[in-house]
C-alpha positions in Angstrom: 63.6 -251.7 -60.7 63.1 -254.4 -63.6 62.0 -251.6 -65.8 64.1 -249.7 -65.0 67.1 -252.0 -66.0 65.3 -252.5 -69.3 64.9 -249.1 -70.2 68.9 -248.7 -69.4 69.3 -251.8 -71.7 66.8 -250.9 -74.5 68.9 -247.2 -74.3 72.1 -248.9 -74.7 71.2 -250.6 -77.8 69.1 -247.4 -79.5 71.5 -244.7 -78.8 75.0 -245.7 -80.8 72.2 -246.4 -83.7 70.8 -243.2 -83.8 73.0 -241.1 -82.6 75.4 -238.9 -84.9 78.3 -236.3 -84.2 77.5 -232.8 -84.5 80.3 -230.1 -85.9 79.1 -227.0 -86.1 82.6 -226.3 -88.9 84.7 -228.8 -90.7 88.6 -228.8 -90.4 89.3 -226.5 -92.7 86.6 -223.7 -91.7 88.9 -224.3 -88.3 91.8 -223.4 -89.7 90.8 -220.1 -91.3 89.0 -219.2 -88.2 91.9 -220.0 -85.8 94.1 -218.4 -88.5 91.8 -215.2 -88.6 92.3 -215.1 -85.1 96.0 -215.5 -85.1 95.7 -218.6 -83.8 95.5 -218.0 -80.1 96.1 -220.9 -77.8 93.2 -223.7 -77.4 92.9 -226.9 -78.0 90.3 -226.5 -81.6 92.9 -223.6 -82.6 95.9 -226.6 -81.9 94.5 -229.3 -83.7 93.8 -226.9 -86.6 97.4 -225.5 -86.8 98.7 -228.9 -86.3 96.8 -230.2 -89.3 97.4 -226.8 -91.6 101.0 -227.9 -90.8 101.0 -231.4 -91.4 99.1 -230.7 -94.9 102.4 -228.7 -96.2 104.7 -231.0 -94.5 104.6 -234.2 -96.9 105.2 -235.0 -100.5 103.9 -234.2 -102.6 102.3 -230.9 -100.8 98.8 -230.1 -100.6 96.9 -226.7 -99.3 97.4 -225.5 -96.0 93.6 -225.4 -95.8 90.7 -226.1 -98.4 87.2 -225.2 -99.3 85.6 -224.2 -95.6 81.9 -225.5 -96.0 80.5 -224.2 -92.5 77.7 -222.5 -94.7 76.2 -226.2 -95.5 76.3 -226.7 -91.9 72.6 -226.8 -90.6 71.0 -224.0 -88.7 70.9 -225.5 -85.1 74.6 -226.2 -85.5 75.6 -222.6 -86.0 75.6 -222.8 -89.9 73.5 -221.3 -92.6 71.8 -224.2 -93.7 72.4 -223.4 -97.0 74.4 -226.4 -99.5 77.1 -223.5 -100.7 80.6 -223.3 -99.6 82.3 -220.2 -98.1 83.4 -217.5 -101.0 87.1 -216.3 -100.0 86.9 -214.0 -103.3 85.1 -211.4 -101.7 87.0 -208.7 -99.7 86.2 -210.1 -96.6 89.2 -212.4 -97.0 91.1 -210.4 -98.2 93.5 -211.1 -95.3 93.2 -215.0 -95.9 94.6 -214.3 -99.7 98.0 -213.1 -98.4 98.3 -216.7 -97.1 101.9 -218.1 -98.3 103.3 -221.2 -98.5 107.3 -220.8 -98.0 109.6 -223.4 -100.2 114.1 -223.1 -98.9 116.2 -225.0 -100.2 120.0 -224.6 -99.5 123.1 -226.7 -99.5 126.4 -226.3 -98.6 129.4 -228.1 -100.7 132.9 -227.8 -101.1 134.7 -228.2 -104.9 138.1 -230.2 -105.3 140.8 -227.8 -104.0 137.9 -224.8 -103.8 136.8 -222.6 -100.9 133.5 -223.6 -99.6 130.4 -222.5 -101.6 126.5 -222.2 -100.8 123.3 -222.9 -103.2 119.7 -221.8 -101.8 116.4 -220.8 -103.2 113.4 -219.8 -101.8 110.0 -220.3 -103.7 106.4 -218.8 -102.5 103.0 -220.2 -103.4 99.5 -219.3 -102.9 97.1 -220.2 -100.0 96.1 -222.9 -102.8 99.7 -224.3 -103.5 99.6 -223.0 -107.0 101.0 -219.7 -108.5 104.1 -220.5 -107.4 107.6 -217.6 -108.1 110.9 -218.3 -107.2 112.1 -215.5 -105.0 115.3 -215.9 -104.3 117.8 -218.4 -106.1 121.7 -218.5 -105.6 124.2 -220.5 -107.2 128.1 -220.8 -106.2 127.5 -217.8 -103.0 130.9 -218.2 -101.1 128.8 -216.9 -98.4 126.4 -218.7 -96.5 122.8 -217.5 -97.0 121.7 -214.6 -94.5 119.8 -214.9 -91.4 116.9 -213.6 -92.5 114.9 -212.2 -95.7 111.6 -209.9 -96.7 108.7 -211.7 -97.7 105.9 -210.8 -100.5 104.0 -209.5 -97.6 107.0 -207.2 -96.0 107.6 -209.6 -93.5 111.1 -210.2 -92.2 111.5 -214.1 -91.8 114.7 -216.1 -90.6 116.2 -218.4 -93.0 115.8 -222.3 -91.3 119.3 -221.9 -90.3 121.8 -219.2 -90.9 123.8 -221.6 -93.0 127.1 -221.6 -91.4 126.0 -224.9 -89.1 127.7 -228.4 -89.7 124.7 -229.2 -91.8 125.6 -229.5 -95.4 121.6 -229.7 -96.3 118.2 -228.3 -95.5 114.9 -228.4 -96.9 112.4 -226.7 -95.0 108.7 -225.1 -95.7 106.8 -222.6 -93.5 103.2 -220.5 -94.1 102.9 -216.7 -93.8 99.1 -215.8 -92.9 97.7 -212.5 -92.0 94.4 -212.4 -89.6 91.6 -210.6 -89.9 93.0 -206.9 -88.5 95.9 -207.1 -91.3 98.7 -208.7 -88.7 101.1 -211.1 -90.5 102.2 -214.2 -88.8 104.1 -217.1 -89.6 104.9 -220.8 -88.6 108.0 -222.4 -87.6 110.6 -223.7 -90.8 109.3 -227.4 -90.9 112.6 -229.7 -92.3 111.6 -232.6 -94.6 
């Protein structure tokens, strides 16, 4: 029984030492794998749209997702065991190019003794927050902006809010992802 209770002691003290967590795929390999996948309900395909959306969500922005290095990831953890990162040029991600990143901006004001008027713009960047077009801009509308528009990759997408609500302000973003069989999808309109 004494032995016993040292070997449970000595275990104790060798184990946090030399153990170390094992990931098969970082954070971002999770993202474009739940993404590829549409991301269907989990908890890994969670976490990794809950990150992909808190990465647009501050200022300033940063990708939705970065360099995926599962291929550095060592054999017996499901990787290649290689030290290279995954290439997203080839056409096997082809689908993971039409990734967007979604910029509205509208606000709502009235002039002196003037009707009502609206402003909005909508901006579009790549999957690496660069290459950025403005794709819709309106100045002085004395219309509120429609419900909904087409995106770059023919999708139709509501606007945040149809602009007619009390709120004289919004400024939202969203990202537009395809998976892997060509389906687009998109994200809720995040306000910030």
């Amino acid at each position: 029984m004494r032995s016993f209770i040292l070997n449970l002691i000595f275990s104790a003290m060798i184990l946090p030492i030399s153990a170390k967590p094992s990931r098969a795929y970082d954070m971002d390999c999770a993202i474009m794998l739940c993404m590829a996948g549409g991301f269907p309900p989990g908890a890994v395909c969670s976490a990794a749209y809950a990150e992909m959306i808190r990465r647009i969500t501050p200022w300033p922005i940063r990708p939705p997702f970065g360099i995926c290095s599962f291929a550095a990831a060592p054999v017996e953890l499901g990787g290649s065991g290689g030290k290279w990162e995954v290439d997203v040029s080839t056409s096997d991600y082809a689908w993971l190019r039409r990734t967007r990143v979604l910029w509205f901006y509208g606000t709502s004001y009235k002039e002196d003794t003037g009707p009502r008027k609206w402003d909005w713009s909508l901006r579009s960047c790549d999957h690496e927050n660069s290459n950025c077009q403005v794709l819709i801009r309106v100045y002085k509308s004395r219309t509120a902006w429609p419900i909904s528009f087409v995106s770059q990759n023919g999708q139709t997408i509501p606007y945040p809010e149809d602009g007619r609500l009390p709120s004289l302000y919004r400024r939202a973003v969203l990202v537009e992802y395809g998976d892997y069989k060509g389906m687009m999808g998109h994200s809720a309109w995040y306000t910030y």
